[in-house]
DSSP file (Angstrom, degrees, kcal/mol; ACC not computed):
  #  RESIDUE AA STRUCTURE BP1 BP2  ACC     N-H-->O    O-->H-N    N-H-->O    O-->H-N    TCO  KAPPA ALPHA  PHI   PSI    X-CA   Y-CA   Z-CA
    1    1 A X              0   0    0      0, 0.0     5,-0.1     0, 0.0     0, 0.0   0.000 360.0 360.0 360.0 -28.9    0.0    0.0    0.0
    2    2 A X    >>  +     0   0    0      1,-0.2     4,-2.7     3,-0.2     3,-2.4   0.962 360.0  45.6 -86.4 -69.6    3.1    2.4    1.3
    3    3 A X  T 34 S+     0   0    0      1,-0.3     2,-1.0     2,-0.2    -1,-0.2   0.830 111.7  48.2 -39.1 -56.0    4.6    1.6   -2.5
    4    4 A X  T 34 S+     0   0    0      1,-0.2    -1,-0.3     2,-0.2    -2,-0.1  -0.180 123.3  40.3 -75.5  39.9    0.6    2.3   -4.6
    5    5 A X  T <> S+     0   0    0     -3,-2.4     4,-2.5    -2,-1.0    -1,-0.2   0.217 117.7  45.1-130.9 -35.3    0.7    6.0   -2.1
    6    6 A X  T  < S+     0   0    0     -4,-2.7    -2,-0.2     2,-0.2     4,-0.2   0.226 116.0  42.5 -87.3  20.7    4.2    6.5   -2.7
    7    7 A X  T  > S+     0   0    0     -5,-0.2     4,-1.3     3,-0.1     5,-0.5   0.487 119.8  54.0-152.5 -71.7    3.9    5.7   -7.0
    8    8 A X  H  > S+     0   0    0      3,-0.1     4,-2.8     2,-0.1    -2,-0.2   0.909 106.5  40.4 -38.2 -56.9    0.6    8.0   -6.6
    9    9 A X  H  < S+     0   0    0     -4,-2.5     3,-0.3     2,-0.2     4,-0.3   0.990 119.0  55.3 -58.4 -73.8    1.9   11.4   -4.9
   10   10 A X  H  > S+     0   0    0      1,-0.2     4,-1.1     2,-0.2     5,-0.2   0.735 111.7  44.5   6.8 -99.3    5.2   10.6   -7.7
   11   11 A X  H  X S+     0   0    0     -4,-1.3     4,-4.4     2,-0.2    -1,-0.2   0.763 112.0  46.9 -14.3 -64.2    2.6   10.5  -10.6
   12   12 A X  H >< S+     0   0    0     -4,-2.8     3,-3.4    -5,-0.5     2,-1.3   0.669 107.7  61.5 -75.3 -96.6    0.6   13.4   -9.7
   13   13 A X  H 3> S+     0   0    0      1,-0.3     4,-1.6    -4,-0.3    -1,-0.2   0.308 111.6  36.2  13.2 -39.8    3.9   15.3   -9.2
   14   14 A X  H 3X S+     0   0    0     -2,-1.3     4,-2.0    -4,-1.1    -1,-0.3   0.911 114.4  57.4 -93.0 -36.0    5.0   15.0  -12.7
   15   15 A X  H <X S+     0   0    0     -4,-4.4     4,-0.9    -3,-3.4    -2,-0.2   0.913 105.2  47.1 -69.3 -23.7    1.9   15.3  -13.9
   16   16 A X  H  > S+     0   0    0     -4,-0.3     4,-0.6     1,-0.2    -1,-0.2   0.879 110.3  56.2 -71.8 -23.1    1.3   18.5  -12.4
   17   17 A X  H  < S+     0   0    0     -4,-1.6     4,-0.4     1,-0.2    -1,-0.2   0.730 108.4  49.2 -72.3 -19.1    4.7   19.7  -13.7
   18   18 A X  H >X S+     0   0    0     -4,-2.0     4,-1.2     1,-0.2     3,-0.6   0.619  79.9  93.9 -93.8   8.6    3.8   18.9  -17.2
   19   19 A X  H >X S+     0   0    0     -4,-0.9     4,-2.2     1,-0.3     3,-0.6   0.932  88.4  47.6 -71.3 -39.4    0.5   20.5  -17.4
   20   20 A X  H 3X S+     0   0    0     -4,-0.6     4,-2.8     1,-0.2     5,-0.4   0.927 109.5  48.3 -78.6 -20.6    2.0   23.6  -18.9
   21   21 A X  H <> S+     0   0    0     -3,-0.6     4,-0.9    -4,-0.4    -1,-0.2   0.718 115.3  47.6 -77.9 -16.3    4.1   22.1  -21.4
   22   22 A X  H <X S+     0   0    0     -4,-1.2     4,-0.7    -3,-0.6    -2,-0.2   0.931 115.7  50.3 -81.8 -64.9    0.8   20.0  -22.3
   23   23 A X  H >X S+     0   0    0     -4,-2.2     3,-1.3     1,-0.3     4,-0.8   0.866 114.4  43.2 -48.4 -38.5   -1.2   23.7  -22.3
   24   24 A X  H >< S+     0   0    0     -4,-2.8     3,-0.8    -5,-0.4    -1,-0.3   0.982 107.5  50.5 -82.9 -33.4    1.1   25.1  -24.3
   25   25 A X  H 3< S+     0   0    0     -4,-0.9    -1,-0.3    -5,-0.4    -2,-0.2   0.681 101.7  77.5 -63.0   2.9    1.6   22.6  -26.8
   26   26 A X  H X<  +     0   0    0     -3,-1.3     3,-1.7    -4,-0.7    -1,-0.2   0.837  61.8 110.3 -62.6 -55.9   -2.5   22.7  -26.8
   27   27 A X  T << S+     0   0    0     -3,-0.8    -3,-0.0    -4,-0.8     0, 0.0  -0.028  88.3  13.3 -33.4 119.1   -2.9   26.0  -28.9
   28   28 A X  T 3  S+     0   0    0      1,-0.2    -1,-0.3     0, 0.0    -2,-0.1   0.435  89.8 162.3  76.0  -1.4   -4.4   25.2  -32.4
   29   29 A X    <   -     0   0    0     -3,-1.7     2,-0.3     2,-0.0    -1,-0.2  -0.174  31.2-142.1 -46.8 140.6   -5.4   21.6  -31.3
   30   30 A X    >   -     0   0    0      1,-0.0     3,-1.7     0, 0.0     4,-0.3  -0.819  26.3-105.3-106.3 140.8   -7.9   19.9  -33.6
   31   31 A X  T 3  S+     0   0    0     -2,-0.3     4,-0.5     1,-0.3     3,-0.3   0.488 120.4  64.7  -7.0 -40.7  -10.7   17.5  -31.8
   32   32 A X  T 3> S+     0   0    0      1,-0.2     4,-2.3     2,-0.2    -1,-0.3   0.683  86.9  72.4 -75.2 -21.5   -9.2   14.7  -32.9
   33   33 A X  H <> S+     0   0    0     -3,-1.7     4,-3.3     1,-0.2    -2,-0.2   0.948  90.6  58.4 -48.3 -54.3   -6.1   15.6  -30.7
   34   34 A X  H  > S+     0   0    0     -4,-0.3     4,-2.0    -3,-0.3    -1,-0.2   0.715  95.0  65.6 -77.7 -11.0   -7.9   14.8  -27.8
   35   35 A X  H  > S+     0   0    0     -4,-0.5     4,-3.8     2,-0.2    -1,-0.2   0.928 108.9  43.2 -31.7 -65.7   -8.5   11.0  -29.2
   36   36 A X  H  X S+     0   0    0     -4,-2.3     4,-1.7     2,-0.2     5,-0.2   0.959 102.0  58.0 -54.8 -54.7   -4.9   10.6  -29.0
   37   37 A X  H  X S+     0   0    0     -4,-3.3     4,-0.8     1,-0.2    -1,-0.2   0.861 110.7  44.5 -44.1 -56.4   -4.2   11.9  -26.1
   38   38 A X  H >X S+     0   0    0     -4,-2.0     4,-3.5     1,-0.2     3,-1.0   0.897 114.0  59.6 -54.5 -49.7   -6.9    9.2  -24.3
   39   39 A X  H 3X S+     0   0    0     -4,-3.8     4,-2.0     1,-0.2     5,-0.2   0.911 108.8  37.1 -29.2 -80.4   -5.1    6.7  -26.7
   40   40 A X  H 3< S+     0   0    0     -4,-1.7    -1,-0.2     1,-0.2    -2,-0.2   0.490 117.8  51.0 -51.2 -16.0   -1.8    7.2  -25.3
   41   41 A X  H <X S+     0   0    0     -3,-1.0     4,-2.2    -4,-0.8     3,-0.5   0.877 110.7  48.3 -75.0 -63.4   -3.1    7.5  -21.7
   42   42 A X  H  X S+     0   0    0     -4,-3.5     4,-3.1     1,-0.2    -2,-0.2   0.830 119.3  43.1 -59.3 -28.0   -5.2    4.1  -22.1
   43   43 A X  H  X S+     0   0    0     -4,-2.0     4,-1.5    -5,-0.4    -1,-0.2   0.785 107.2  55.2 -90.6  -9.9   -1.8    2.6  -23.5
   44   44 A X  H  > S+     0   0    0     -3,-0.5     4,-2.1    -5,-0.2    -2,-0.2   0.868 115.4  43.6 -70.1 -59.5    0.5    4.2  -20.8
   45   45 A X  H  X S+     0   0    0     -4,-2.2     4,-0.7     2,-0.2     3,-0.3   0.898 110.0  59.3 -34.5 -61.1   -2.1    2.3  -18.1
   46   46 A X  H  X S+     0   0    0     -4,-3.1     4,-1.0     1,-0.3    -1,-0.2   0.729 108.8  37.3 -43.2 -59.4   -1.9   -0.7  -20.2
   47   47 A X  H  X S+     0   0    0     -4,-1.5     4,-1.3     2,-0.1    -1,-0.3   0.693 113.2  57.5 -76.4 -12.1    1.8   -1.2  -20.0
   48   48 A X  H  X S+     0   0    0     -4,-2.1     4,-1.4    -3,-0.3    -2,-0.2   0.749 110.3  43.5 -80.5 -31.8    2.1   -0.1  -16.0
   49   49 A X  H  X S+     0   0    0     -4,-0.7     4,-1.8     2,-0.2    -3,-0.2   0.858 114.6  50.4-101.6 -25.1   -0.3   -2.7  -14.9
   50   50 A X  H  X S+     0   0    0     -4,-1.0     4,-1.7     2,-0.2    -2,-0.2   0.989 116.5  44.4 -43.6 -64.0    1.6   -5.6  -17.5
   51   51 A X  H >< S+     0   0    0     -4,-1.3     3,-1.4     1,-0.2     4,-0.4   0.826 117.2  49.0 -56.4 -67.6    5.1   -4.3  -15.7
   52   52 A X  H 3X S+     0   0    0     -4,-1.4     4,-0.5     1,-0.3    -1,-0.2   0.530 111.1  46.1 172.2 -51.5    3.0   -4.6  -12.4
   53   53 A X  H 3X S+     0   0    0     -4,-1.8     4,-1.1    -3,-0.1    -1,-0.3   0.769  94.5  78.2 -83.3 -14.5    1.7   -7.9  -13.0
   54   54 A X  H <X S+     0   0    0     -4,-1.7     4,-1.7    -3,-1.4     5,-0.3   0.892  95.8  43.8 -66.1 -44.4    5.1   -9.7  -14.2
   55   55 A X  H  > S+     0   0    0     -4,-0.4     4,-1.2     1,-0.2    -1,-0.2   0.906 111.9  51.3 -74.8 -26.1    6.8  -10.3  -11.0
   56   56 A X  H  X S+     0   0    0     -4,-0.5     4,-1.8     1,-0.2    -1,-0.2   0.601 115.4  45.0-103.0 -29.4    3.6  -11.5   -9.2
   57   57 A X  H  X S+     0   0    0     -4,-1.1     4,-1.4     2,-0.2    -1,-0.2   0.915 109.0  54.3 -90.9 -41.1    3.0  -14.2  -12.2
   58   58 A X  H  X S+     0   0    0     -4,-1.7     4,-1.6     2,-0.2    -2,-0.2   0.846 108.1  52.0 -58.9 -44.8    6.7  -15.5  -12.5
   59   59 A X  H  X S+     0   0    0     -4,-1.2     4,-0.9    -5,-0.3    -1,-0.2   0.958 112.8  41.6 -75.1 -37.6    6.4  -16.2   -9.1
   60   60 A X  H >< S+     0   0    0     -4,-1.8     3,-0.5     1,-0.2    -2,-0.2   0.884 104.4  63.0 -61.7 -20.2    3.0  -18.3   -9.4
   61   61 A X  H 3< S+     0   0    0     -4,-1.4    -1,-0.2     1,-0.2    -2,-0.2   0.970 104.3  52.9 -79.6 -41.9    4.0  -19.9  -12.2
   62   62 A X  H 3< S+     0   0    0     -4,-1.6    -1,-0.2    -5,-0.2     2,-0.1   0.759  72.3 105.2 -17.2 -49.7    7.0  -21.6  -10.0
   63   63 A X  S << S-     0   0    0     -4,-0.9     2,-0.1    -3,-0.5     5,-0.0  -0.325  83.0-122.9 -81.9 132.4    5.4  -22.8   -7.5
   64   64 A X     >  -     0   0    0     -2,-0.1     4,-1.2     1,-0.1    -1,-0.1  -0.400  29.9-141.4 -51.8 136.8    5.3  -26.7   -7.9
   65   65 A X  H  > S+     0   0    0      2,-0.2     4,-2.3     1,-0.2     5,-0.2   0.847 103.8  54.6 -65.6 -38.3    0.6  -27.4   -7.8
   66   66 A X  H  > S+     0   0    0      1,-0.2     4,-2.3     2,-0.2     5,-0.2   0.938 105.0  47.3 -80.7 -24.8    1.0  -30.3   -6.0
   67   67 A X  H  > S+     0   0    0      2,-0.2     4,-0.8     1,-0.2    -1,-0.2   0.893 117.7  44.1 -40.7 -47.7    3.0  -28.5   -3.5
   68   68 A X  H  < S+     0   0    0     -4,-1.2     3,-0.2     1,-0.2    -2,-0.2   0.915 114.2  48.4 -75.8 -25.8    0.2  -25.7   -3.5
   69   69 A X  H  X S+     0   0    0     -4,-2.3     4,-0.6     1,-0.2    -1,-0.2   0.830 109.7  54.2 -77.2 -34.9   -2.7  -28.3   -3.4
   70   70 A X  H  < S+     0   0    0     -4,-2.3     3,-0.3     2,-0.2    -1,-0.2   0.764 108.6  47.6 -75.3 -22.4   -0.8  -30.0   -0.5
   71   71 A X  T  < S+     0   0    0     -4,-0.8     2,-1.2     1,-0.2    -2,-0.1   0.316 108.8  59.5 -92.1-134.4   -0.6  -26.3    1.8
   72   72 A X  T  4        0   0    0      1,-0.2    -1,-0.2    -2,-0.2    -2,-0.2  -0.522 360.0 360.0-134.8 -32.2   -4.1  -26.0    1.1
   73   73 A X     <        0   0    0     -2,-1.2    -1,-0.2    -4,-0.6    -2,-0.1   0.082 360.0 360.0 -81.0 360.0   -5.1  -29.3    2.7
């Protein structure tokens, strides 16, 4: 939890430093612009929770079944 508070405050940090370079580069923007943006947003997400999920799956996949079927009993 400490890490997802410490990974939040981070994020919003950076994001709030880039909001003016995003505002400026905004000026003359077409409708379609903001397509992308949510495109690159949804695919930013996409890869963070892939990177997120890798260690936590390498480690299940290890684990011998009958070993886990045996703890379980």
């Amino acid at each position: 939890m400490l890490i997802t508070i410490a990974g939040c405050l981070v994020g919003g940090a950076v994001a709030w430093s880039g909001r003016g370079l995003l505002l400026a580069m905004r000026t003359g923007a077409s409708a379609s612009d903001d397509v992308w943006g949510m495109a690159i947003a949804v695919s930013l997400v996409a890869v963070a929770s892939a990177a997120a999920m890798w260690v936590p799956t390498r480690r299940a996949l290890r684990v011998d079944p009958a070993t886990a079927v045996g703890a379980e009993v």
